[in-house]
C-alpha positions as CSV (number, residue, x, y, z in Angstrom):
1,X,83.8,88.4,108.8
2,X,85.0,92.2,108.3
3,X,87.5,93.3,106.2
4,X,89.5,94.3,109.6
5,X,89.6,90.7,110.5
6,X,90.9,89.2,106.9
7,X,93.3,92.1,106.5
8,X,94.7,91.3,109.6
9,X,94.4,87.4,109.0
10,X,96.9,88.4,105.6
11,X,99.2,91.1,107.8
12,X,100.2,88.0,109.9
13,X,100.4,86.0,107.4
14,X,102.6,88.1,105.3
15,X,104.7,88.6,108.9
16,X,105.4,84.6,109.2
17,X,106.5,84.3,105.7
18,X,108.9,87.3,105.8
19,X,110.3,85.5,108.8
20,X,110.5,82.0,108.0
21,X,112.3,83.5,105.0
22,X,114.5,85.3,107.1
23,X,115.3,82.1,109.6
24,X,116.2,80.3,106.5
25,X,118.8,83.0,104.7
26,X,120.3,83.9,108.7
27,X,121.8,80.7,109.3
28,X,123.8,80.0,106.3
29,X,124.9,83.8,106.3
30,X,125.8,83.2,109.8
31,X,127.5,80.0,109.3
32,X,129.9,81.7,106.8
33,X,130.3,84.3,109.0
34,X,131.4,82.3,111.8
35,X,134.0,80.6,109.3
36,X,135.4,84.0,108.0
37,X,136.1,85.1,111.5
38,X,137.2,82.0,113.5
39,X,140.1,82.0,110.2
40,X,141.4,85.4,111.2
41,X,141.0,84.4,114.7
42,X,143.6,81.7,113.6
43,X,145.6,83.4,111.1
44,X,143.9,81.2,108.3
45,X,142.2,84.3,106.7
46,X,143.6,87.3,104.5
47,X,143.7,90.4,106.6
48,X,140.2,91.3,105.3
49,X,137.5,88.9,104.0
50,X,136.2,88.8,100.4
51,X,132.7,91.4,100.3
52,X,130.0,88.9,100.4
53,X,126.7,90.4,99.3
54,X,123.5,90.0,101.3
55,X,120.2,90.7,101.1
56,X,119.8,94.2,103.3
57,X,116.9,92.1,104.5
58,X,119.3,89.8,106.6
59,X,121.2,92.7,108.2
60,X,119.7,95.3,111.0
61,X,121.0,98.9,111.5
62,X,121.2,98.8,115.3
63,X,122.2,102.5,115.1
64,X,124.2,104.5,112.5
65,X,127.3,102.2,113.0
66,X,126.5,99.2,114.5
67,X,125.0,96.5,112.4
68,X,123.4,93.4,113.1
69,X,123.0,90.0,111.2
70,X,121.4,86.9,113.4
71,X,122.9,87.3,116.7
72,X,126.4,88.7,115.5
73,X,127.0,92.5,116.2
74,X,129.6,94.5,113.8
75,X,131.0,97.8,114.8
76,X,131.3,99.2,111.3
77,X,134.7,101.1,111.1
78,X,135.8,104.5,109.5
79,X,133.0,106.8,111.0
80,X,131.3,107.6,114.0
81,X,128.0,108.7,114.4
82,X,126.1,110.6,117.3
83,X,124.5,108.2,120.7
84,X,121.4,106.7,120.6
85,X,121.6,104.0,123.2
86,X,123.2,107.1,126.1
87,X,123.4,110.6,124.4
88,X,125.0,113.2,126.4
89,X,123.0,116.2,125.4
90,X,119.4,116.7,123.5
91,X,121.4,117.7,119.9
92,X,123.4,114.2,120.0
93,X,120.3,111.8,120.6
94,X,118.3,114.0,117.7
95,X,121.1,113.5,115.3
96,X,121.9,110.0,116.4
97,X,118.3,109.0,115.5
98,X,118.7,110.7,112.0
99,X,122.4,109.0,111.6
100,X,120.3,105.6,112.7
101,X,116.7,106.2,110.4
102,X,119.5,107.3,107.3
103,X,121.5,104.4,107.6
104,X,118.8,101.9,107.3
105,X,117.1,103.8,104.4
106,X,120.2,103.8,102.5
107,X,121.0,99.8,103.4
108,X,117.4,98.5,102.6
109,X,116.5,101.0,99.5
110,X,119.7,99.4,98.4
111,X,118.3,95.7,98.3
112,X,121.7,94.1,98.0
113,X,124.9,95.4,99.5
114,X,128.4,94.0,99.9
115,X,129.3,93.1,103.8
116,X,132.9,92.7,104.5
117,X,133.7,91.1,107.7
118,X,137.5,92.7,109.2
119,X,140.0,91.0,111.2
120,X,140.0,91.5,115.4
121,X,137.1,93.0,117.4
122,X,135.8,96.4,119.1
123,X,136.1,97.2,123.0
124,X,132.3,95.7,123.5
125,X,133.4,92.3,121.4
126,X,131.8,93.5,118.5
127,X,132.7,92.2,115.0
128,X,134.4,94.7,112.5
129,X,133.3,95.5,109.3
130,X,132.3,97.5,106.5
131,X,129.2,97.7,104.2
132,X,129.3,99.2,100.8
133,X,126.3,100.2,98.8
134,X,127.2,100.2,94.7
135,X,130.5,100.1,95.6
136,X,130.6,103.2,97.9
137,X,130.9,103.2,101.6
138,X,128.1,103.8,104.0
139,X,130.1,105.6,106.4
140,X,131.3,107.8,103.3
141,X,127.4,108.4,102.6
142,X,126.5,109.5,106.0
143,X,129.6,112.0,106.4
144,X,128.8,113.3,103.5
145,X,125.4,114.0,104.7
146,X,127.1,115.4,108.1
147,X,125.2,112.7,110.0
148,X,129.0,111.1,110.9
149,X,132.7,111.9,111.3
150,X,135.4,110.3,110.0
151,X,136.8,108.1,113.1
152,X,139.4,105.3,113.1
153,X,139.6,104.5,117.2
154,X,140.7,106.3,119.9
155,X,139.2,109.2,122.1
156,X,135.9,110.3,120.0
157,X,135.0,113.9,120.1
158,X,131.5,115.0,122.0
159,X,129.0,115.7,119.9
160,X,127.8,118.3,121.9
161,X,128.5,122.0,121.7
């Protein structure tokens, strides 16, 4: 057999393992999740949920503030950063991408980082919340890295010139 062959026979393997691993840590992260936010639904919960921390490996950086864990999407509040998904102009989608490939350096170089799940939801049903990486915000990492602006709702300003 080549080496080709058994390299790929471990890259697979490697590829189920990181996923069973991740179908197992999803589900109970999800489940509290799901408690967390049906409370506030309710009026059961604090105005903001206790930071959990969570493997970075559970949580996907859908763009530079949008972040996923399982199915559950979370507009993460206090910045804005540039299109991805429908950029109005060449300079938005470039810097989007760098807002996007920053954001998940930071999250996963950071192994662990503290989620906090907010009260209510976005315009597109997303979740709120913040993530904080030793402590300090993300969106407070990527505007100071001009990569975001500091936004708390309302009409967004074009990141075109």
């Amino acid at each position: 057999m080549s080496s080709w062959c058994v390299g790929r026979r471990v890259e697979k393997k490697l590829n189920r393992k990181n996923r069973d691993k991740r179908q197992r840590e999803t589900p109970r992260l999800t489940a509290h999740l799901l408690i967390l936010m049906l409370g506030s639904l309710l009026g059961l919960a604090p105005t903001q949920s206790p930071a959990e921390m969570i493997r970075a490996s559970t949580l996907y950086m859908i763009d530079g503030d949008t972040a996923a864990i399982g199915e559950l999407r979370y507009r993460l509040v206090g910045y804005d950063t540039p299109e991805t998904y429908r950029p109005r102009c060449s300079y938005e989608k470039a810097l989007g991408e760098a807002a996007t490939k920053r954001a998940r350096e930071l999250v996963y170089n950071a192994g662990m980082v503290e989620f906090i799940v907010l009260p209510g939801r976005d315009k597109y049903g997303r979740g709120l919340a913040r993530i904080l990486i030793r402590g300090k915000d993300l969106g407070r990492h990527l505007i100071g890295e001009r990569l975001a602006r500091p936004y708390n709702g309302g009409r967004r300003q074009s990141w075109c010139q």
